[in-house]
C-alpha positions as CSV (number, residue, x, y, z in Angstrom):
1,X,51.1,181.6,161.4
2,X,49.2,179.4,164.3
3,X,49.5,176.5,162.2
4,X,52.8,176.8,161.1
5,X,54.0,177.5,165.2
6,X,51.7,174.1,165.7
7,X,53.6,172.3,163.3
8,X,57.1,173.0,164.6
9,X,56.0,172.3,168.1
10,X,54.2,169.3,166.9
11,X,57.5,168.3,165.3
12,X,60.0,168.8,168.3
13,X,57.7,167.6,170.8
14,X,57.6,164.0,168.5
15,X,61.3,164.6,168.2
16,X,62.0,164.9,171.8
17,X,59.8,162.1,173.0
18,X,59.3,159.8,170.1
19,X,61.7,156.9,171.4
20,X,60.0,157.1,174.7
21,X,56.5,156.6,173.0
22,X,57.7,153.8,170.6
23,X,58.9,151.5,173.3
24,X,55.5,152.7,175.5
25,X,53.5,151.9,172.5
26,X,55.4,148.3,171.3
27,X,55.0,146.9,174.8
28,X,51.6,148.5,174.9
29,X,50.8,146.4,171.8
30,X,52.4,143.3,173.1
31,X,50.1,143.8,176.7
32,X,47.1,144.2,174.8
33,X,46.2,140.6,176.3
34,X,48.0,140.4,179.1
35,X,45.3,138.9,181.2
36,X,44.5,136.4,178.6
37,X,47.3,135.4,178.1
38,X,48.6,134.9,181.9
39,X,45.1,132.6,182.2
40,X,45.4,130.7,179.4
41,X,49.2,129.7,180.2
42,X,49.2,129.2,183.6
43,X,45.6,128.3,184.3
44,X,44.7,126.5,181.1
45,X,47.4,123.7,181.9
46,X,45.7,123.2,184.6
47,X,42.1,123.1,183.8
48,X,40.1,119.6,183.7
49,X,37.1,118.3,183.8
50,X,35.1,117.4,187.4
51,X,35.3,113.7,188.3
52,X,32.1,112.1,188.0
53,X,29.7,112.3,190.8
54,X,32.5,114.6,192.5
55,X,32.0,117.9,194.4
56,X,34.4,121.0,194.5
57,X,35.6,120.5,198.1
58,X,34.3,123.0,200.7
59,X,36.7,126.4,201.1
60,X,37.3,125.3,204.9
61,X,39.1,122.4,203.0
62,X,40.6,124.4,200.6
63,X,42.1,126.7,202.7
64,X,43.8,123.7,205.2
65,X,45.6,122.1,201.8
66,X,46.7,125.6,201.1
67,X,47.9,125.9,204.4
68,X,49.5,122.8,204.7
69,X,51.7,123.7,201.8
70,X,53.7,125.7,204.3
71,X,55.4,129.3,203.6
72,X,52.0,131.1,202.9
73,X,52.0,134.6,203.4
74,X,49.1,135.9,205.7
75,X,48.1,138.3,202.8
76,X,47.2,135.8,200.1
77,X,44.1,135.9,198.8
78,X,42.1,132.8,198.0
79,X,40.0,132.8,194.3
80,X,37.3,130.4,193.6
81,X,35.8,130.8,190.0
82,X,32.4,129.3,188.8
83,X,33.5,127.1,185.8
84,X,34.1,123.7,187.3
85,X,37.3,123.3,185.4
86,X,39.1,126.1,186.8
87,X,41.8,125.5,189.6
88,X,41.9,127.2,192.9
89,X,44.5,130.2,193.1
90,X,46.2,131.0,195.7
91,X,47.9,134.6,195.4
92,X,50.1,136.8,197.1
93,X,51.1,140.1,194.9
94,X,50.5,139.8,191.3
95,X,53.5,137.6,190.4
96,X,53.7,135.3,193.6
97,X,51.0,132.2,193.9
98,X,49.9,128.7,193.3
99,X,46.9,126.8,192.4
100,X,45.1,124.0,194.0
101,X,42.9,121.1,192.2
102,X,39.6,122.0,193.8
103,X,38.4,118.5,193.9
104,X,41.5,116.5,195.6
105,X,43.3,119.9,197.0
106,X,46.6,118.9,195.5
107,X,49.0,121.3,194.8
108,X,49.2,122.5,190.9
109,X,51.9,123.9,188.8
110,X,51.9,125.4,185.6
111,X,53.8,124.3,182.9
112,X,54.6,127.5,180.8
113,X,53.0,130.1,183.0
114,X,55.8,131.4,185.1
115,X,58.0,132.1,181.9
116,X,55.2,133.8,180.4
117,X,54.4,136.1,183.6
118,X,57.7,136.5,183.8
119,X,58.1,138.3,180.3
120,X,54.7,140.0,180.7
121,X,56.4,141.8,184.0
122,X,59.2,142.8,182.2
123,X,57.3,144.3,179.3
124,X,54.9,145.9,181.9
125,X,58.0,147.1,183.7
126,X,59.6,148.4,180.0
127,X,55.8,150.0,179.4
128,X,55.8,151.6,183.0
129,X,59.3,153.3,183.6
130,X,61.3,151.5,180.8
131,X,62.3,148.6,182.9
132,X,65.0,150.7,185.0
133,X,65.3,149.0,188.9
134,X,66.3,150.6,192.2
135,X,66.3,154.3,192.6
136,X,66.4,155.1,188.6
137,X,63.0,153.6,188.8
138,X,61.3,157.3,189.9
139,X,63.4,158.9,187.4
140,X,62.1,156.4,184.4
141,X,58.7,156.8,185.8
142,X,58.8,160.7,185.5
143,X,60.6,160.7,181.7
144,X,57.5,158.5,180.9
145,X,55.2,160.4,182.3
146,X,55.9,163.7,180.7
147,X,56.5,161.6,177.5
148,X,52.6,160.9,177.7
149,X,51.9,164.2,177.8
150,X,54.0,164.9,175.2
151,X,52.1,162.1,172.8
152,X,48.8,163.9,174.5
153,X,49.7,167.0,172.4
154,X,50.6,165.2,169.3
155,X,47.6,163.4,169.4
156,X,45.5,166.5,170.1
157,X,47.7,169.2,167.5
158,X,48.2,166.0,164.8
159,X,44.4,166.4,164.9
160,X,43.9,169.8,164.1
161,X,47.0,169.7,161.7
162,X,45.3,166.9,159.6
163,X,42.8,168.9,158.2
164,X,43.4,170.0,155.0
165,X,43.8,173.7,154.2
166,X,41.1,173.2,150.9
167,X,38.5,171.5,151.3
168,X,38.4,169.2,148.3
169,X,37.7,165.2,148.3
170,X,41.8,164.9,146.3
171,X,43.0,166.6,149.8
172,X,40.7,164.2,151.7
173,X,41.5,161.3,150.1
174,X,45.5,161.8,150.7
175,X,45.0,161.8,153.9
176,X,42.3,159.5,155.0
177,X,42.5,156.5,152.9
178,X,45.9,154.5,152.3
179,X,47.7,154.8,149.0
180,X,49.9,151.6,148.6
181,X,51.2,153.2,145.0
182,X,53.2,156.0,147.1
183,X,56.9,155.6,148.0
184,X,59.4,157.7,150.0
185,X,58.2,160.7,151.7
186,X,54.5,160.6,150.2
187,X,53.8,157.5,151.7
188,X,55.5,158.3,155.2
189,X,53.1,161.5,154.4
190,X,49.7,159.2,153.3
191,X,50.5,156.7,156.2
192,X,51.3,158.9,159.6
193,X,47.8,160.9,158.4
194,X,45.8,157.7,157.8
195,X,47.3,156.4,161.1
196,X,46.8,159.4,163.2
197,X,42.8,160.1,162.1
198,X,41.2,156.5,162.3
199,X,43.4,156.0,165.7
200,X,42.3,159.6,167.0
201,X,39.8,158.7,169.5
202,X,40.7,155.5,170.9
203,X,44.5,156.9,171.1
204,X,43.3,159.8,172.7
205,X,41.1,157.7,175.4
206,X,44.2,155.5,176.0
207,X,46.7,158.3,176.2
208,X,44.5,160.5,178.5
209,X,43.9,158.1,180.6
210,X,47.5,157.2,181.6
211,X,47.7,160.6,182.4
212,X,46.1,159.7,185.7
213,X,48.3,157.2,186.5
214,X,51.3,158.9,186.2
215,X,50.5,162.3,187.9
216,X,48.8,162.7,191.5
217,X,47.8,166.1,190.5
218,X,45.9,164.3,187.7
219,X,44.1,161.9,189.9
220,X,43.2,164.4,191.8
221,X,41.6,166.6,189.0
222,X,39.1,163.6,188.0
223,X,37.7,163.7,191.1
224,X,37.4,167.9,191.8
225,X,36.5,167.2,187.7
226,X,33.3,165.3,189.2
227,X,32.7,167.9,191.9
228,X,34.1,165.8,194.7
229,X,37.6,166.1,196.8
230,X,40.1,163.5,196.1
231,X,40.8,161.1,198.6
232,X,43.7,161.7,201.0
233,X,47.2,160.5,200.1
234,X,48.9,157.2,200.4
235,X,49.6,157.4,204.3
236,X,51.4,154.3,206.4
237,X,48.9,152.4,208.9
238,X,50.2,151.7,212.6
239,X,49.6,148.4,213.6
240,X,50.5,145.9,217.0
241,X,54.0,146.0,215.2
242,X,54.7,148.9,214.9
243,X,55.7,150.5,211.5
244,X,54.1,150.1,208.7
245,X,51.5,147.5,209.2
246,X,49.3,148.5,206.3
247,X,49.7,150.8,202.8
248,X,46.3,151.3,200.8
249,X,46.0,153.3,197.6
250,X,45.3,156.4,197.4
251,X,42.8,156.3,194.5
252,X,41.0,154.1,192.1
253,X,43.9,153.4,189.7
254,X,43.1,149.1,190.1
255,X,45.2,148.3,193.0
256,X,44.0,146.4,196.0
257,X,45.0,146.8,199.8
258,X,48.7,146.1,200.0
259,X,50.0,144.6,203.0
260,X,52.9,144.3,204.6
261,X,55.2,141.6,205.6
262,X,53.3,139.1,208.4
263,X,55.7,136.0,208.0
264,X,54.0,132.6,206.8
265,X,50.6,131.8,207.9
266,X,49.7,128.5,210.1
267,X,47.3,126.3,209.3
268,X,44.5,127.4,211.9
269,X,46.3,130.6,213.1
270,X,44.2,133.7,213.9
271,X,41.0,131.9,213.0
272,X,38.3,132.0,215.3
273,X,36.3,128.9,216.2
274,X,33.1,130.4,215.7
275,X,34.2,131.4,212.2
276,X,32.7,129.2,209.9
277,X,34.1,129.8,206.3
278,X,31.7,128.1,204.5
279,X,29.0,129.8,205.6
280,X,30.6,133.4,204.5
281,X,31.6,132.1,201.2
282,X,28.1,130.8,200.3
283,X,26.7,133.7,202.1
284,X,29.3,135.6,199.2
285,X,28.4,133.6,196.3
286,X,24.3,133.9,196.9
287,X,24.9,137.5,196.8
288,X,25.7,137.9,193.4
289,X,24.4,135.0,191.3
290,X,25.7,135.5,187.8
291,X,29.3,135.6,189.8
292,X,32.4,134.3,187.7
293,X,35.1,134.8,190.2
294,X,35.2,135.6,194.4
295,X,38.2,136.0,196.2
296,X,38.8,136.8,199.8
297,X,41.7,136.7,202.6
298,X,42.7,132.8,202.7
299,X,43.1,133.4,206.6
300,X,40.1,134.6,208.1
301,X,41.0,136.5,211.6
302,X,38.9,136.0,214.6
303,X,36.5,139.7,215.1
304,X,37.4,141.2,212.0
305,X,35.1,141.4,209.1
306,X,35.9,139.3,206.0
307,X,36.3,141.6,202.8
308,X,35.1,139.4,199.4
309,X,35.5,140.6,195.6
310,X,33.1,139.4,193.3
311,X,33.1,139.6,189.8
312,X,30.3,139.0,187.3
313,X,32.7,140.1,184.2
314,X,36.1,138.8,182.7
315,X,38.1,139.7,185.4
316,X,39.1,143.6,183.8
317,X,35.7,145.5,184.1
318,X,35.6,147.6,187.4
319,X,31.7,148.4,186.8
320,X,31.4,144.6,187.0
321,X,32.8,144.0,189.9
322,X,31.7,144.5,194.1
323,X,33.0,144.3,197.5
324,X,31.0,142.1,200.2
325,X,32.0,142.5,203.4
326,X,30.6,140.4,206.3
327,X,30.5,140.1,209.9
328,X,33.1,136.6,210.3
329,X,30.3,135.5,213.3
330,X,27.3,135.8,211.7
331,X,28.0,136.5,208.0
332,X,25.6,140.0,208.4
333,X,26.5,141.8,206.1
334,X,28.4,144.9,206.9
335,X,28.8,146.7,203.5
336,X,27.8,145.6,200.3
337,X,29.2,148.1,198.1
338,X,28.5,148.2,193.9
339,X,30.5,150.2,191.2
340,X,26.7,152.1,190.8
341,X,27.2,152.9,194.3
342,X,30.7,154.6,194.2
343,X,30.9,158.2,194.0
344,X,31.2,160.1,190.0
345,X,34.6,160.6,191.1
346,X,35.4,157.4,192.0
347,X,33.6,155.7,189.0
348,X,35.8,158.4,186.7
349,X,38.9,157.4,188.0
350,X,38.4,154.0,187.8
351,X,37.2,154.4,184.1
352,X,40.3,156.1,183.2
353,X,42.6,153.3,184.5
354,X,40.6,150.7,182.5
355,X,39.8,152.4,179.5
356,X,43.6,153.0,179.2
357,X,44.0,149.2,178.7
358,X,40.8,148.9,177.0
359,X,39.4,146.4,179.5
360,X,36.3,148.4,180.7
361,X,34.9,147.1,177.4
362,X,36.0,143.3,177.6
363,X,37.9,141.6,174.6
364,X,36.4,144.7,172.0
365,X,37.9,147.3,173.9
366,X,41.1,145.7,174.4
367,X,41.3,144.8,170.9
368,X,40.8,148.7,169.8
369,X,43.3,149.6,172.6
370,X,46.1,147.3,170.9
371,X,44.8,148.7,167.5
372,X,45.5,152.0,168.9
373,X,48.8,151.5,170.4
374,X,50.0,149.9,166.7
375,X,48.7,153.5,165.2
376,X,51.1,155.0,167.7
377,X,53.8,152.8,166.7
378,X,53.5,153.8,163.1
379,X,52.9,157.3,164.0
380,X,56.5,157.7,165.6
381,X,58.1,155.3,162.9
382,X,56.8,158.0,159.6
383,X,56.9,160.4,162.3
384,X,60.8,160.1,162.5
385,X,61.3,159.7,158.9
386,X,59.4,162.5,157.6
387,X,61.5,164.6,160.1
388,X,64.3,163.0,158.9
389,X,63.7,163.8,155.5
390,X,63.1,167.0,155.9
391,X,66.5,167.5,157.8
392,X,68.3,166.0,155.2
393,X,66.3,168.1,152.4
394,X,67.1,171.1,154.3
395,X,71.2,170.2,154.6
396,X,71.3,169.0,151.0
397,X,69.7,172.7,150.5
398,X,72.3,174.2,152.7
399,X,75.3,172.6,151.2
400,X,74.1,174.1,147.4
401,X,73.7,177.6,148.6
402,X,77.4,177.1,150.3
403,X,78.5,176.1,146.8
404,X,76.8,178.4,145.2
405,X,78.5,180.8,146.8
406,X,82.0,179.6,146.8
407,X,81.4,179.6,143.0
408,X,80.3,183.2,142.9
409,X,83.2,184.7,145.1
410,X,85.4,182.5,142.7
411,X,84.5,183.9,139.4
């Protein structure tokens, strides 16, 4: 009787949400390398080889040819990486940026890359809250959301539901190894049981770990999960202008400090004399040798510390990457703060927004996410036919009886 009442709620639940988790799981598929692929088309145009006998140009240098470009927002961030051939970026918001040839600080553009980040928003956006704008957005965000935790309990009940009832290698096999001779409903059958077993556990990590992302409450219960209490909410800053000067997240879900609107920074404005810049970057870069990539405020204000983030990974790996702040006087350090030093909380709620893309384990883990979101794309597709099918078994069996009956009464 349990499995039978975990069947039929396995069914509806896949029935109810299974659209919603296709188009989550295609463009999940199709993000798999998002990051990748945004490097490799807009900075790999742009990559070249150092001049001979030529010397990246100082950050004090590359911040004034930044500048000088005019209509910089005072948030942008400035990125130096250590391969030679990269550009300089310049970024403000994830979509919004430029680069800068770090030997001449000329201004770059990339060929294909604005296309491509283009798309990769609007898949992302399709992934989040199924590309809805406006004030549907919260709407599409919440339909998603409970559609996760929908695919949650699939996942979890498909589990338990795969094992066979007898225990014999025939009822094994039929579900755990593919069986290309099948057609029709037995190979709908062989394929959404193949699909769902090997893809268990990386589906499971990837689905559970949205969960956070969607749902405060979730969030939250990492943290009290790790004994801790979870970090206040989202709450709007009061700045010397008045509303809204700054918004940070709440939690460890991968977002940075998000500021508001300043206008266009000035070449030299809010920078302190005594600042000197390149002092605090090599003050950064000494502090974490094996560094690949350091960013930091382009516009260093006079008195206020100068917050760096240094990576030593590929850019997606949270336990790889630190935040340097420094004193913009003297470059003493004022916090140098690891991932090993975070909380268990913090370090759990960060894992869970990276494992759900894979990233906390580089290219492999990315690689098994993707994998994993394909499974879940097959799962719905033989998913929706076998419930098909066994609609259209159960009308054909309903129209007979209705004959059959007609017949009788006629006789």
């Amino acid at each position: 009787m349990f499995r039978k009442t975990l069947f039929w709620l396995h069914l509806v639940a896949g029935c109810v949400a299974g659209i919603i988790i296709l188009v989550m799981s295609l463009t999940g598929v199709l993000l798999t390398y998002e990051r990748q692929m945004l490097a490799y088309f807009e900075r790999g145009p742009l990559r070249s080889e150092p001049p001979a006998g030529t010397s990246r140009m100082s950050v004090e240098a590359l911040t004034k040819a930044a500048l000088s470009k005019g209509d910089v927002p005072r948030e942008a961030t400035l990125t130096l990486r250590a391969d030679p051939r990269e550009p300089v970026e310049v970024r403000a918001g994830r979509e919004g940026g430029f680069y800068l040839n770090p030997y001449t600080g000329k201004v770059m553009e990339g060929g294909a890359g604005k296309g491509v980040a283009s798309t990769l928003a609007k898949l992302r956006a399709w992934h989040r809250w199924l590309g809805v704008e406006g004030e549907g957005r919260n709407a599409a965000r919440a339909i998603t959301g409970a559609s996760n935790l929908l695919f949650l309990f699939i996942v979890v009940s498909g589990a338990y539901l795969w094992l066979p009832r007898r225990w014999a290698w025939q009822n094994v096999r039929a579900v755990l190894v593919f069986r290309s001779e099948k057609t029709g409903k037995a190979r709908d059958f062989n394929w959404h049981n193949v699909f769902g077993i090997w893809a268990l556990v990386p589906l499971f990590v990837v689905v559970i770990g949205a969960v956070p992302i969607s749902y405060p409450w979730a969030s939250d219960l990492v943290y009290r999960m790790a004994g801790e209490q979870p970090p206040p909410p989202l709450t709007k800053g009061k700045g010397a202008k008045g509303k809204g000067f700054a918004k940070k997240k709440r939690d460890g879900g991968g977002g940075e400090e998000r500021r508001g609107e300043h206008g266009p920074a000035e070449a030299g404005a809010d920078t302190a004399s005594t600042v000197d810049v390149n002092l605090l970057w090599a003050k950064a870069q000494g502090q974490a040798p094996g560094w690949q990539s350091i960013s930091a405020p382009l516009v260093v204000a006079g008195g206020r510390p100068v917050s760096f983030t240094i990576d030593t990974g590929d850019g997606g790996q949270p336990q790889k990457r630190s935040t340097l702040v420094l004193r913009p006087d003297s470059g003493e350090v004022v916090r140098w703060e690891r991932f090993e030093d975070a909380t268990p909380g913090r370090q759990w709620r960060m894992w869970t927004r990276f494992a759900h893309t894979g990233e906390y384990y580089g290219m492999v883990g990315q690689t098994i996410a993707g994998v994993a979101s394909f499974a879940g794309v097959m799962l719905v597709y033989t998913g929706i036919a076998l419930a098909l099918r066994r609609f259209w078994a159960w009308r054909g069996r309903r129209n007979r009886r209705a004959v059959e009956v007609v017949e009788a009464v006629g006789r």
